[in-house]
N, CA and C atoms of all chains as a GROMACS GRO file, in nm:
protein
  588
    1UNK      N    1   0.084  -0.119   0.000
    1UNK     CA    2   0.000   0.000   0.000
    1UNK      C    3   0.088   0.125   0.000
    2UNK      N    4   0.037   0.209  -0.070
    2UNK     CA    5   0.126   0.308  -0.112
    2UNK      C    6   0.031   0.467  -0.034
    3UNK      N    7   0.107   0.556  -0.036
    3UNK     CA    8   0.045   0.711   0.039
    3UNK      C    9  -0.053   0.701  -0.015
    4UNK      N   10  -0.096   0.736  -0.157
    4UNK     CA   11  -0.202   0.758  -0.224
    4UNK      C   12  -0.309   0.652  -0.181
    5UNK      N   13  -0.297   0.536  -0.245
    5UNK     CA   14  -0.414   0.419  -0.215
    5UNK      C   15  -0.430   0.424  -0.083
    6UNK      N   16  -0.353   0.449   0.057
    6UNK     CA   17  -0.415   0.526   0.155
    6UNK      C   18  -0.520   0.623   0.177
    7UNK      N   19  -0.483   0.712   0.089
    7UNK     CA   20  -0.559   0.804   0.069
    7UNK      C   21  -0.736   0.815   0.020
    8UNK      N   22  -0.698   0.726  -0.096
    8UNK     CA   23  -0.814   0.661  -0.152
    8UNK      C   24  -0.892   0.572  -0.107
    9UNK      N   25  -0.894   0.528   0.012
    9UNK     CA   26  -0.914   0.468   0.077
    9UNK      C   27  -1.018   0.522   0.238
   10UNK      N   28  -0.872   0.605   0.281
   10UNK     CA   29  -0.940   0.650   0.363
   10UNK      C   30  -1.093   0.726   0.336
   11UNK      N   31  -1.082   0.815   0.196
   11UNK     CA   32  -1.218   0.915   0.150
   11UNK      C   33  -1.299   0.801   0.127
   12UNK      N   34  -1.290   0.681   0.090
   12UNK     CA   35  -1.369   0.594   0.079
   12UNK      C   36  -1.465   0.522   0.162
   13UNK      N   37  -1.394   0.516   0.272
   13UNK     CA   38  -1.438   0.475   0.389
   13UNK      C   39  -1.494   0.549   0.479
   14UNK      N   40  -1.429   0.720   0.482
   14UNK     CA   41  -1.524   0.762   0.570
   14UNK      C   42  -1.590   0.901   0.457
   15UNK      N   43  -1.631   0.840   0.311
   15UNK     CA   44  -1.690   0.940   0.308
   15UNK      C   45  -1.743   1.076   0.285
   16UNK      N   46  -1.555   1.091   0.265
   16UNK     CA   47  -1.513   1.229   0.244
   16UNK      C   48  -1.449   1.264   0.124
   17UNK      N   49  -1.402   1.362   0.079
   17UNK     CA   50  -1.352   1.365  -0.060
   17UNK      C   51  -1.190   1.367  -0.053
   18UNK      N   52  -1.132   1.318  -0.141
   18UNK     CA   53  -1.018   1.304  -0.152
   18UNK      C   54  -0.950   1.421  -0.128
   19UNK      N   55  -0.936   1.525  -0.118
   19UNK     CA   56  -0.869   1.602  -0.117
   19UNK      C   57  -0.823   1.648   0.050
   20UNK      N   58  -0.996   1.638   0.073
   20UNK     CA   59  -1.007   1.622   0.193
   20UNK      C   60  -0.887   1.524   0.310
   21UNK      N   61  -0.912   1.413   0.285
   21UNK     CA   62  -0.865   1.279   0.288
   21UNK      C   63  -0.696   1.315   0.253
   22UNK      N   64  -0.671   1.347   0.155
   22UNK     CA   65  -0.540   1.417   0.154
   22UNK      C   66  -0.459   1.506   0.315
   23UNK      N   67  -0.547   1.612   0.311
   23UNK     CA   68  -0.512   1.710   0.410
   23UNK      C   69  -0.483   1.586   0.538
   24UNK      N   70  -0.588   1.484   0.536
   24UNK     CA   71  -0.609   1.435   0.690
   24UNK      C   72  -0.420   1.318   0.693
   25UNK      N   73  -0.424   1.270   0.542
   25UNK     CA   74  -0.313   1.182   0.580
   25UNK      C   75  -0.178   1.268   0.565
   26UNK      N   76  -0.141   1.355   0.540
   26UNK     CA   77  -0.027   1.434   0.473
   26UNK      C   78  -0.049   1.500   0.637
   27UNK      N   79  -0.182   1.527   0.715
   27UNK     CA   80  -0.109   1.600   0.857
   27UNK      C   81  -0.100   1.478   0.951
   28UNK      N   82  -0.142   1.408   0.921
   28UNK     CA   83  -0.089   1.299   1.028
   28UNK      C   84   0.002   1.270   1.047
   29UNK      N   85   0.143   1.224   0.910
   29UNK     CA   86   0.274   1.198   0.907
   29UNK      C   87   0.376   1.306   0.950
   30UNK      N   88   0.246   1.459   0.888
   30UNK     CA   89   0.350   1.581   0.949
   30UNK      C   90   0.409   1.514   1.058
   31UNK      N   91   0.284   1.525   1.186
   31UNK     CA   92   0.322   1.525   1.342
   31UNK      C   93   0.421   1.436   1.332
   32UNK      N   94   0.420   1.314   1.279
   32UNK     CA   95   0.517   1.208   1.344
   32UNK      C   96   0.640   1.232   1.289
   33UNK      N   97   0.672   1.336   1.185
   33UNK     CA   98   0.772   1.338   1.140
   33UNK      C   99   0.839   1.452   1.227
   34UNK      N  100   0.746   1.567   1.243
   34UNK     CA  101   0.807   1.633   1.347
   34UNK      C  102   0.879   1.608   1.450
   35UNK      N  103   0.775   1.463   1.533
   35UNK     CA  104   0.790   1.473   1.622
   35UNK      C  105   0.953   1.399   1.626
   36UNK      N  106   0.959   1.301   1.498
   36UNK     CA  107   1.114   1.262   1.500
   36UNK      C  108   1.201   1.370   1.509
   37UNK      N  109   1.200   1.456   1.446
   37UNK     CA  110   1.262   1.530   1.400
   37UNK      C  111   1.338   1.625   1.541
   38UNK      N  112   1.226   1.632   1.652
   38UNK     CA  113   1.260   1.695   1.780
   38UNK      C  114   1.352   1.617   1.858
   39UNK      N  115   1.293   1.507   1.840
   39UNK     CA  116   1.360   1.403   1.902
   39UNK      C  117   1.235   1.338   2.032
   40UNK      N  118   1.108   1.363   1.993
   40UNK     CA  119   0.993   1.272   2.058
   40UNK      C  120   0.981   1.202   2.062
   41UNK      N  121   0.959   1.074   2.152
   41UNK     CA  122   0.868   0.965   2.133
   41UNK      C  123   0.726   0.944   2.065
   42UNK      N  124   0.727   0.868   2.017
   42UNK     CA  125   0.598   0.851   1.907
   42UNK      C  126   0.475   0.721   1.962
   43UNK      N  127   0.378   0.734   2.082
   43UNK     CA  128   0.314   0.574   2.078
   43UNK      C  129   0.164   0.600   2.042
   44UNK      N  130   0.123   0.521   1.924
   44UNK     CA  131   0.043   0.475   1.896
   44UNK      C  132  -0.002   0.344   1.952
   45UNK      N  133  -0.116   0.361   2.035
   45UNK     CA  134  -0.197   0.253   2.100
   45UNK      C  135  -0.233   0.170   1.981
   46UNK      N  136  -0.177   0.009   1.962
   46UNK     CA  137  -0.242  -0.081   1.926
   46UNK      C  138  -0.161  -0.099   1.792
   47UNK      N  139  -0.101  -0.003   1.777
   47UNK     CA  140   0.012  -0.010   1.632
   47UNK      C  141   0.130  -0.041   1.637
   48UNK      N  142   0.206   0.065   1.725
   48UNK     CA  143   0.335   0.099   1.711
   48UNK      C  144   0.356   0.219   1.830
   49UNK      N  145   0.539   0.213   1.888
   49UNK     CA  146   0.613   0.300   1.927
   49UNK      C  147   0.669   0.326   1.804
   50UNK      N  148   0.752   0.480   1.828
   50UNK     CA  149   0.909   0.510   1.787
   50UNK      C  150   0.956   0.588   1.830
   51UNK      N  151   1.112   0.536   1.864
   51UNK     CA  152   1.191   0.605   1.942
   51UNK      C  153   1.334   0.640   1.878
   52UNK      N  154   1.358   0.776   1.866
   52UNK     CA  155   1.462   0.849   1.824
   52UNK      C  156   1.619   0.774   1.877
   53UNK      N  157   1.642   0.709   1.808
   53UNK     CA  158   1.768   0.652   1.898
   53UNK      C  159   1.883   0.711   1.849
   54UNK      N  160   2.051   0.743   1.872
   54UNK     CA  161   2.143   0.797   1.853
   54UNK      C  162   2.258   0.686   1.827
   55UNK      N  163   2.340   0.724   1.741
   55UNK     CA  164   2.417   0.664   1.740
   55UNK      C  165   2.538   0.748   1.688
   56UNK      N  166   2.653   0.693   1.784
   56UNK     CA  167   2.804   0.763   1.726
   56UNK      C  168   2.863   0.785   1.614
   57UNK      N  169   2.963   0.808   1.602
   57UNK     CA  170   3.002   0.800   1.434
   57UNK      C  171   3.163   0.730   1.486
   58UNK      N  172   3.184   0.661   1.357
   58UNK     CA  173   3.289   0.562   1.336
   58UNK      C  174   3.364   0.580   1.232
   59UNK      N  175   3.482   0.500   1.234
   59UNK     CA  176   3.585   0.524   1.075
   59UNK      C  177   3.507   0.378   1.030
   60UNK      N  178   3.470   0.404   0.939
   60UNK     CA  179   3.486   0.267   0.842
   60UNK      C  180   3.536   0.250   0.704
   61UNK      N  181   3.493   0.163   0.604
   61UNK     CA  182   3.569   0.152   0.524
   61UNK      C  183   3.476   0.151   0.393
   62UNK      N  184   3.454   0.165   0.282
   62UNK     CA  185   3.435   0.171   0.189
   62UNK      C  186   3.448   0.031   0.123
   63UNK      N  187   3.290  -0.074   0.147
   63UNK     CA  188   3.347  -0.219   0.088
   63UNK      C  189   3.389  -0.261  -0.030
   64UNK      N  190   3.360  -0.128  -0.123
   64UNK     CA  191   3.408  -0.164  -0.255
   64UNK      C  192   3.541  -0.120  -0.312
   65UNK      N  193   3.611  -0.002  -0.266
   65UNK     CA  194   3.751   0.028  -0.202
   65UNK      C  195   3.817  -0.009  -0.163
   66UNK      N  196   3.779   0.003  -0.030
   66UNK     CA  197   3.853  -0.032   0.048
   66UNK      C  198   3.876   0.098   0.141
   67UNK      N  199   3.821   0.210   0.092
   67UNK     CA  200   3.868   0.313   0.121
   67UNK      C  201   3.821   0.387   0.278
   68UNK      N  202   3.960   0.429   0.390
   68UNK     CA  203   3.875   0.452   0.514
   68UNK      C  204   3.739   0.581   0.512
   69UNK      N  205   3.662   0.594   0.531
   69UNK     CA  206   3.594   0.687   0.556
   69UNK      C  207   3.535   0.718   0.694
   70UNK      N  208   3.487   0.849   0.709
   70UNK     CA  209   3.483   0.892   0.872
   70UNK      C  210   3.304   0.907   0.875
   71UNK      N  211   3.251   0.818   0.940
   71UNK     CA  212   3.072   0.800   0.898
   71UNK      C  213   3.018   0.903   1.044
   72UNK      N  214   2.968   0.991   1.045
   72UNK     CA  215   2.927   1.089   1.102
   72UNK      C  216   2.846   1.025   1.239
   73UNK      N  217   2.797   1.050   1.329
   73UNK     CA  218   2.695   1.082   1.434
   73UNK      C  219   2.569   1.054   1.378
   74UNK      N  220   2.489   0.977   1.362
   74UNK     CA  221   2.340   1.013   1.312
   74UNK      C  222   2.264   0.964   1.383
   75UNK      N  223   2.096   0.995   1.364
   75UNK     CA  224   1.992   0.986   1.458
   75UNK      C  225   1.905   0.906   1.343
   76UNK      N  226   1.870   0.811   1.443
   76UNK     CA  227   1.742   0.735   1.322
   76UNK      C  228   1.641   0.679   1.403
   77UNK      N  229   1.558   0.675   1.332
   77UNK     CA  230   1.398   0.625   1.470
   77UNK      C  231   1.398   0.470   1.468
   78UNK      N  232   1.338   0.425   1.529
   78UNK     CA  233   1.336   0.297   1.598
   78UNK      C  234   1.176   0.281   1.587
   79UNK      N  235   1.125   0.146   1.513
   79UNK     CA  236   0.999   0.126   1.566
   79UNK      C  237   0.965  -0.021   1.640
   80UNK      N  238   0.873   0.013   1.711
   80UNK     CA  239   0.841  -0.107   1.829
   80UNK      C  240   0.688  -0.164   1.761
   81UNK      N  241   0.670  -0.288   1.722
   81UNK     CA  242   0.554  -0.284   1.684
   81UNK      C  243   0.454  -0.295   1.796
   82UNK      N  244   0.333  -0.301   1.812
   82UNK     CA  245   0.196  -0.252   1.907
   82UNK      C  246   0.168  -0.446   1.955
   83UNK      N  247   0.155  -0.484   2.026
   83UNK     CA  248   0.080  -0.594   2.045
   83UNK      C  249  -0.020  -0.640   1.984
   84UNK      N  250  -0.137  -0.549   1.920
   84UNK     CA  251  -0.251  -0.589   1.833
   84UNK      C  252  -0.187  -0.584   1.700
   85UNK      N  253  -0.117  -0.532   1.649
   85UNK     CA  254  -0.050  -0.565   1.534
   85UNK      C  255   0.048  -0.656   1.506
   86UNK      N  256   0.129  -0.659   1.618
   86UNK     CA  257   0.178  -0.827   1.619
   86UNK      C  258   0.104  -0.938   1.605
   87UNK      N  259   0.045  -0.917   1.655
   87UNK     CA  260  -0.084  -1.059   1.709
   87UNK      C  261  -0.130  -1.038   1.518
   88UNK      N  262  -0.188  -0.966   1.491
   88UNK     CA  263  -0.251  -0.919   1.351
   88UNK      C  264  -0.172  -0.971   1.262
   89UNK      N  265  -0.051  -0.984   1.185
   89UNK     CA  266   0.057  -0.991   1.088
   89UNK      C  267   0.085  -1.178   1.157
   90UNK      N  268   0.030  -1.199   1.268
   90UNK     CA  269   0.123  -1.345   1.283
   90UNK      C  270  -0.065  -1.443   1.248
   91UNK      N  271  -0.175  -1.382   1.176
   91UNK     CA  272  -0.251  -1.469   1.156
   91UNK      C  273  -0.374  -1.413   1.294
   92UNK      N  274  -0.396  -1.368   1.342
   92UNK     CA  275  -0.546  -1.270   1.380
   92UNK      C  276  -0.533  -1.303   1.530
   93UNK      N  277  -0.595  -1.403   1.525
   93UNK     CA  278  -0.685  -1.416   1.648
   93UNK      C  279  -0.631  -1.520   1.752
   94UNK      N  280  -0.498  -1.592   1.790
   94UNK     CA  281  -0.424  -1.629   1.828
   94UNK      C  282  -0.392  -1.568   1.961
   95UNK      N  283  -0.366  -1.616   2.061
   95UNK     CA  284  -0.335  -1.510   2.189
   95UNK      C  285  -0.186  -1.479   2.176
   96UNK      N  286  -0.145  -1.353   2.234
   96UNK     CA  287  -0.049  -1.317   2.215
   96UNK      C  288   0.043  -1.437   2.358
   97UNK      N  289   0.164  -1.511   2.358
   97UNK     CA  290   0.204  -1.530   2.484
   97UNK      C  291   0.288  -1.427   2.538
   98UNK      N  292   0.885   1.420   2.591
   98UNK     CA  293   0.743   1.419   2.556
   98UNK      C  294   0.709   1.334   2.450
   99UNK      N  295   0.598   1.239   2.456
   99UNK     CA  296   0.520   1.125   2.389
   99UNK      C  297   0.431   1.201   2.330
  100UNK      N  298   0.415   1.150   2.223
  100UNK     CA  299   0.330   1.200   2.085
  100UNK      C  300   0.237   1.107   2.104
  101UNK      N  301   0.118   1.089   2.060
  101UNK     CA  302   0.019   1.034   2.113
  101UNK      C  303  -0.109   1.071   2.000
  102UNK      N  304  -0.200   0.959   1.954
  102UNK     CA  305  -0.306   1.006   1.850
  102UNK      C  306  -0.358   1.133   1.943
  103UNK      N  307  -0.388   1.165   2.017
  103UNK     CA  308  -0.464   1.301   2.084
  103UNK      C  309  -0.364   1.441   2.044
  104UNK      N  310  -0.246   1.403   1.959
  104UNK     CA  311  -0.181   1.523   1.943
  104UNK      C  312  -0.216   1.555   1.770
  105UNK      N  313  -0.215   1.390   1.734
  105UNK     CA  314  -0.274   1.380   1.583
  105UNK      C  315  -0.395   1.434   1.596
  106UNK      N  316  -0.505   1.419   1.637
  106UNK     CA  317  -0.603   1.451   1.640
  106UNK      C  318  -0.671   1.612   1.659
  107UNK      N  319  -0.554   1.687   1.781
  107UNK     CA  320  -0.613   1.827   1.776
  107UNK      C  321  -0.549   1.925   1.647
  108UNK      N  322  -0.438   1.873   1.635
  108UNK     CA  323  -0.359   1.944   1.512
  108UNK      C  324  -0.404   1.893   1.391
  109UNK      N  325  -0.521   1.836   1.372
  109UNK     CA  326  -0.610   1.777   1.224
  109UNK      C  327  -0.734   1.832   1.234
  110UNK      N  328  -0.771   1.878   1.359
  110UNK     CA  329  -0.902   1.925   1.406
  110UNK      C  330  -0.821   2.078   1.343
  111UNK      N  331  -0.706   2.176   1.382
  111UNK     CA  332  -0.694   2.265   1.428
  111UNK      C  333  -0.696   2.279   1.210
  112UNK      N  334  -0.612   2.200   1.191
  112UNK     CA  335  -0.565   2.222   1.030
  112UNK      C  336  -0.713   2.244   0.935
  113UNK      N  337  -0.829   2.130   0.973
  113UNK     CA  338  -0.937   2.087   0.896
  113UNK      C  339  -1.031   2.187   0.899
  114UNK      N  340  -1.060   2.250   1.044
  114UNK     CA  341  -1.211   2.315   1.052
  114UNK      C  342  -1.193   2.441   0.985
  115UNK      N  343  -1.111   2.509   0.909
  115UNK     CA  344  -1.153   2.605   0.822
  115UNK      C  345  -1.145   2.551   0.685
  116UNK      N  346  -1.118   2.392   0.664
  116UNK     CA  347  -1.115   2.370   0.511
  116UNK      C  348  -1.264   2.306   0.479
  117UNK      N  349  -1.361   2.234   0.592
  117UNK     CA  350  -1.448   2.144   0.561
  117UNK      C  351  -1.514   2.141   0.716
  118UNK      N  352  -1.633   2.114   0.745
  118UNK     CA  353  -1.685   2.122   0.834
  118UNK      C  354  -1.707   1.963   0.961
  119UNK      N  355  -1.590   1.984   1.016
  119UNK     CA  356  -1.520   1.844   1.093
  119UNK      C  357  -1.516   1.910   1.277
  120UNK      N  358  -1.554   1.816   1.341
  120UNK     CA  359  -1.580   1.793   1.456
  120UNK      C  360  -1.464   1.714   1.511
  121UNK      N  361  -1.422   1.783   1.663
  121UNK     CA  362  -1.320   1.673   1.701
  121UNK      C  363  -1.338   1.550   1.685
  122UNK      N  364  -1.440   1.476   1.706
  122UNK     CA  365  -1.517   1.360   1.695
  122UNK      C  366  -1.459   1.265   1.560
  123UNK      N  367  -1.490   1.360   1.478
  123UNK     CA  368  -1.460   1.313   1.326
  123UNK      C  369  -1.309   1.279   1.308
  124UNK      N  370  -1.256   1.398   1.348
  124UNK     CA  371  -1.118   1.422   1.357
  124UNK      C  372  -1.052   1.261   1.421
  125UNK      N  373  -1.089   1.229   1.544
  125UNK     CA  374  -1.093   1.134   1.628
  125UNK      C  375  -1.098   0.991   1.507
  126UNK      N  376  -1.208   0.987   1.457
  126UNK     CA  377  -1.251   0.866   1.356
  126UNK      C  378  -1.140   0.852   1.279
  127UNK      N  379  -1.081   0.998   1.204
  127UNK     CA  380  -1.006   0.943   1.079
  127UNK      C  381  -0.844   0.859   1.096
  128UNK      N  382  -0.852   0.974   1.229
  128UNK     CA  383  -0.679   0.922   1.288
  128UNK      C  384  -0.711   0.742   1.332
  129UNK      N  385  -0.792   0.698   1.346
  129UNK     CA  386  -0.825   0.594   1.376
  129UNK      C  387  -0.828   0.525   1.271
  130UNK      N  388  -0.931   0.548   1.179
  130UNK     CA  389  -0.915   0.492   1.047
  130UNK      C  390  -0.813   0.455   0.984
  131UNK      N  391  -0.695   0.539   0.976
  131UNK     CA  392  -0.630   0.574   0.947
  131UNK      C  393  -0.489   0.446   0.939
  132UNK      N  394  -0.542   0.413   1.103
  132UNK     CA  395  -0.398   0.312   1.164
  132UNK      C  396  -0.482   0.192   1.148
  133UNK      N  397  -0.628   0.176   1.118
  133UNK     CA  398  -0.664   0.079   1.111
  133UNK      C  399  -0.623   0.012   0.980
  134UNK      N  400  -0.595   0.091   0.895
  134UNK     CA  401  -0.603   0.053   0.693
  134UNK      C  402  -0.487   0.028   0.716
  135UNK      N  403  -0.358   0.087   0.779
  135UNK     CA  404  -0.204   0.053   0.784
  135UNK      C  405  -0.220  -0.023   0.836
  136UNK      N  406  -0.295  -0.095   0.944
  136UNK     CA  407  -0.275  -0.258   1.012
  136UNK      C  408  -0.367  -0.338   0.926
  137UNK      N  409  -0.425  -0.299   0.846
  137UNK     CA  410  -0.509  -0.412   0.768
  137UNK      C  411  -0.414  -0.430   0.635
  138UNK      N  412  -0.372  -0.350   0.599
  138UNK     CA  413  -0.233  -0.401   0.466
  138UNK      C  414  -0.133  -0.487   0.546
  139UNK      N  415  -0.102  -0.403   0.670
  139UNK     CA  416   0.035  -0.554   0.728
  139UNK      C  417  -0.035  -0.656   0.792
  140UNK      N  418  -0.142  -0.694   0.848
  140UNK     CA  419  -0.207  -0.801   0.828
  140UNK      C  420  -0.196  -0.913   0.722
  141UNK      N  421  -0.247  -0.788   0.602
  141UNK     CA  422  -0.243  -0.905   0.477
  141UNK      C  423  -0.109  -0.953   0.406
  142UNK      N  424  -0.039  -0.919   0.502
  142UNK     CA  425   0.161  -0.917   0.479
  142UNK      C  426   0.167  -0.807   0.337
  143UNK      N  427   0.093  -0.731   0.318
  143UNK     CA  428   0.131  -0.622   0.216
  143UNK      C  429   0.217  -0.487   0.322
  144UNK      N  430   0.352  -0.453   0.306
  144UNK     CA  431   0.404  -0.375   0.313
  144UNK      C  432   0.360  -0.218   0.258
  145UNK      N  433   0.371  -0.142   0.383
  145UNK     CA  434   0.317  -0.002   0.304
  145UNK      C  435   0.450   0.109   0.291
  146UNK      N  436   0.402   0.185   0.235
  146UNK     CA  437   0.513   0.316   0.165
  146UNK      C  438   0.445   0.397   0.168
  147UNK      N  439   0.500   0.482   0.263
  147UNK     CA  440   0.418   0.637   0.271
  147UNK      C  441   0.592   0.757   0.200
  148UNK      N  442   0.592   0.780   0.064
  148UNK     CA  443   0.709   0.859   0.062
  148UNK      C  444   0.724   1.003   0.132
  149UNK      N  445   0.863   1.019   0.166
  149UNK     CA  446   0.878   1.096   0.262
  149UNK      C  447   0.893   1.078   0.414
  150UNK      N  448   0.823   0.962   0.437
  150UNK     CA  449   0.830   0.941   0.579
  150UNK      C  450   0.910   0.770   0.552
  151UNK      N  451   0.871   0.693   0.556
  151UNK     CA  452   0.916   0.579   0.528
  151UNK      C  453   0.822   0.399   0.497
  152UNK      N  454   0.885   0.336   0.512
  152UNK     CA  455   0.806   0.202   0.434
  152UNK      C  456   0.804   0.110   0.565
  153UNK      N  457   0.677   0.018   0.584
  153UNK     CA  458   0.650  -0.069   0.677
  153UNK      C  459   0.676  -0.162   0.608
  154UNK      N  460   0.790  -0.259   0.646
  154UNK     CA  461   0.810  -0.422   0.572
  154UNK      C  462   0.753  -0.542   0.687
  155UNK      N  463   0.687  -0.605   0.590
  155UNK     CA  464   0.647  -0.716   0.686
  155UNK      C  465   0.794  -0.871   0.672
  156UNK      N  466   0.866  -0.878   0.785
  156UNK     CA  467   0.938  -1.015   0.746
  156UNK      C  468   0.987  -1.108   0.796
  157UNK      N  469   0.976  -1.223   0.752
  157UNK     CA  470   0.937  -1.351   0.838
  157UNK      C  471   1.076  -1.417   0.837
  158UNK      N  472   1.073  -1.449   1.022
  158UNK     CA  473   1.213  -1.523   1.031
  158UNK      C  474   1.111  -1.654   1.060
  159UNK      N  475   1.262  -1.715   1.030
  159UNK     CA  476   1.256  -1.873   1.024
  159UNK      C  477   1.197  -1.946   1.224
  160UNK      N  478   1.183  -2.051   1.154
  160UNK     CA  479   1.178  -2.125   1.298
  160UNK      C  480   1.328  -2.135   1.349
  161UNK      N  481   1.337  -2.164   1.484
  161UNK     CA  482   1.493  -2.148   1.530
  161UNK      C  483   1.454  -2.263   1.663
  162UNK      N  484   1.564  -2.281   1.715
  162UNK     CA  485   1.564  -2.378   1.823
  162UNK      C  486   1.620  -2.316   1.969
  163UNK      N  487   1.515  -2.237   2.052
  163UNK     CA  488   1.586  -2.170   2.150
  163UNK      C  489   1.548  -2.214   2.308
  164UNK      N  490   1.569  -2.197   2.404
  164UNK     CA  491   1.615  -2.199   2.495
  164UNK      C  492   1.514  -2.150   2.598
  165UNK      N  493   1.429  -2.244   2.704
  165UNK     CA  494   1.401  -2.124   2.805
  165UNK      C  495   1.470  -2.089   2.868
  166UNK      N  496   1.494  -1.953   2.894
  166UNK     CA  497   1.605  -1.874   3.018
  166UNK      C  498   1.607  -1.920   3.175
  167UNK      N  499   1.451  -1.964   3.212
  167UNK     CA  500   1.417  -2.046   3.298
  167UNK      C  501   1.465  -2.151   3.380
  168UNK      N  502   1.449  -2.263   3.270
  168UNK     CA  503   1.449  -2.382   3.266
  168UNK      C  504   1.564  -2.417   3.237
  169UNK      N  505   1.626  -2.394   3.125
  169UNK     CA  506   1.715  -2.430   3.016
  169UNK      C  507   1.680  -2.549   2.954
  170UNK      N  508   1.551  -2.533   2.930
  170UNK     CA  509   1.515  -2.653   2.835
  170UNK      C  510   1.477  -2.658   2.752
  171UNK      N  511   1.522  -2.695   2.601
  171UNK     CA  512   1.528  -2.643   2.458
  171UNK      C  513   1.344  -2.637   2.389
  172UNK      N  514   1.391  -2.584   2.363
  172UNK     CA  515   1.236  -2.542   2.266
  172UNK      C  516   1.253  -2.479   2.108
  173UNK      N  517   1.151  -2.551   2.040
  173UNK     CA  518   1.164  -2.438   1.887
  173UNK      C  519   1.104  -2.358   1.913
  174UNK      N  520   1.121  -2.267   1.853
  174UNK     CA  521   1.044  -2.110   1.822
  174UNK      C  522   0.996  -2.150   1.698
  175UNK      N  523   0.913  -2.128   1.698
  175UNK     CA  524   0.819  -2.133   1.533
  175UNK      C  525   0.853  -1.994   1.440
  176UNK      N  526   0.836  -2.030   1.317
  176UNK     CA  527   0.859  -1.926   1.248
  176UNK      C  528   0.740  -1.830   1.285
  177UNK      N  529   0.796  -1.716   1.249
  177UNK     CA  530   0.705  -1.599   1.267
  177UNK      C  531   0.707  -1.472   1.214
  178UNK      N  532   0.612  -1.353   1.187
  178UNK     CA  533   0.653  -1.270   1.100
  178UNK      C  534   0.666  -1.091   1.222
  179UNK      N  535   0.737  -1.043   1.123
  179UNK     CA  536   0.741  -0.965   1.198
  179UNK      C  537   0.766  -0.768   1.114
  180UNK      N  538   0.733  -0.658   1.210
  180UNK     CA  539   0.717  -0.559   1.097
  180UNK      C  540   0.839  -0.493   1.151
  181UNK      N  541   0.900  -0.399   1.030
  181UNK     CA  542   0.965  -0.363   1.035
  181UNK      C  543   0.994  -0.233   0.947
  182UNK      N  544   1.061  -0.118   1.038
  182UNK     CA  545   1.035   0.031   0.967
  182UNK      C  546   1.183   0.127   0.880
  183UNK      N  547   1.193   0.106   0.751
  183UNK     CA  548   1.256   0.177   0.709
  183UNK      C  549   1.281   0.316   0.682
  184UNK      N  550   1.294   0.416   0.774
  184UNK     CA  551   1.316   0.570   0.758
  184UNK      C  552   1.361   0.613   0.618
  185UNK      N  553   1.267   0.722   0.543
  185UNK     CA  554   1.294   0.699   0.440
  185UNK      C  555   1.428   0.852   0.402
  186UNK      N  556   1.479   0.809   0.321
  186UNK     CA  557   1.640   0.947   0.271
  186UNK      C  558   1.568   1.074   0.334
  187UNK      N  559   1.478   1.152   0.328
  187UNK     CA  560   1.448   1.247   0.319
  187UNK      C  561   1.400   1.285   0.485
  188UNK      N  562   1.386   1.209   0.540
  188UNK     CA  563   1.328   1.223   0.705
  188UNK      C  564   1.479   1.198   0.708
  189UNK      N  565   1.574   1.098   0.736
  189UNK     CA  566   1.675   1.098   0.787
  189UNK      C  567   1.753   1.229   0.768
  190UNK      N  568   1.748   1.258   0.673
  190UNK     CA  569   1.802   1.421   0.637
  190UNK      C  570   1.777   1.510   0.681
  191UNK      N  571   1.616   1.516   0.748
  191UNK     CA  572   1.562   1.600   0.808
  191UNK      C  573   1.582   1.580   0.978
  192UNK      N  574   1.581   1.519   0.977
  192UNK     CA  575   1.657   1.453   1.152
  192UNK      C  576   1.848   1.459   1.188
  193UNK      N  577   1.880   1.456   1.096
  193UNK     CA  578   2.020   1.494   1.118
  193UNK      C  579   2.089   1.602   1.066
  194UNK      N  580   2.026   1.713   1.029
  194UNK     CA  581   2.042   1.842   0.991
  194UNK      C  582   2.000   1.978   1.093
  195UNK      N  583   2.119   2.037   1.117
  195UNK     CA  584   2.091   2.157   1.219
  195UNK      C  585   2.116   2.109   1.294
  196UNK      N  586   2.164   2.009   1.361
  196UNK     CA  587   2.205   1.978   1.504
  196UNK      C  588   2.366   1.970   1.529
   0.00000   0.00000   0.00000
């Protein structure tokens, strides 16, 4: 599933017109992108966490080179999937142990 | 600070009610809707792609032969699937810039 067929989807279901339906999914990702972006925690009940995690920077090497390079500091999010969506993706209705 | 659908929800309420005539209520429904259609594609093991933000992969490890921590008495793990979130070029860029 792609942004759009999201999209199309959502106006479908509840109703509304696409454009509409636009505004609603394009501000939803805003927030969560923001909120990466601050460095927030993100939990969605029943879906998903994400958490901004950090990581150092290192020399490494260039595998097709060989060549050393110096790989920066970067920040990348982390997602935790939700318990009902675990349970969901492993076949429905199964108890979680 | 935790982000939370109630933050999705007033900042969709705050964005919407001068474009179309929406009620927190409504507001409430779509953000819901919303995570429901993204758990009904990884359900159906269809992976989603939202560009700009990033892609949900659904992927299945094998059965393995592990261990209770307990007990220490061997057990398989059954195969099982599992989701997984790729940050896409353009958020990472946007997260590691200016700092």
């Amino acid at each position: 599933m792609t942004k759009s067929q999201l999209i199309t989807m959502l106006a479908k279901t509840e109703g509304i017109s696409v454009r509409v339906a636009e505004i609603i999914v394009d501000t939803t990702f805003k927030v969560l992108e923001e909120a990466m972006i601050k460095g927030d925690r993100i939990e969605i009940r029943g879906f998903g966490s994400f958490k901004v995690k950090s990581y150092d920077g290192y020399k490494g090497r260039n595998p097709r080179t060989g060549a050393l390079i110096e790989v920066e500091p970067k920040r990348l999010p982390f997602f935790k999937v939700g318990k009902d969506l675990q349970r969901l993706v492993n076949g429905g209705d199964k108890p979680m142990e | 600070m935790t982000v939370t659908k109630a933050h999705i929800v007033d900042r969709l309420h705050a964005e919407l009610h001068q474009v179309a005539k929406v009620t927190k209520n409504d507001c409430a429904r779509f953000v819901e809707t919303i995570f429901e259609l993204l758990k009904g594609s990884l359900a159906q093991g269809e992976d989603v792609l939202i560009s700009g933000f990033g892609k949900f992969c659904i992927r299945t490890k094998n059965e393995r032969r592990g261990r209770n921590p307990q007990t220490g008495e061997s057990i398989i793990l059954p195969s099982r699937k599992v989701v997984t979130f790729k940050c896409s070029g353009i958020l990472k860029k946007r997260m590691n810039h200016g700092r």
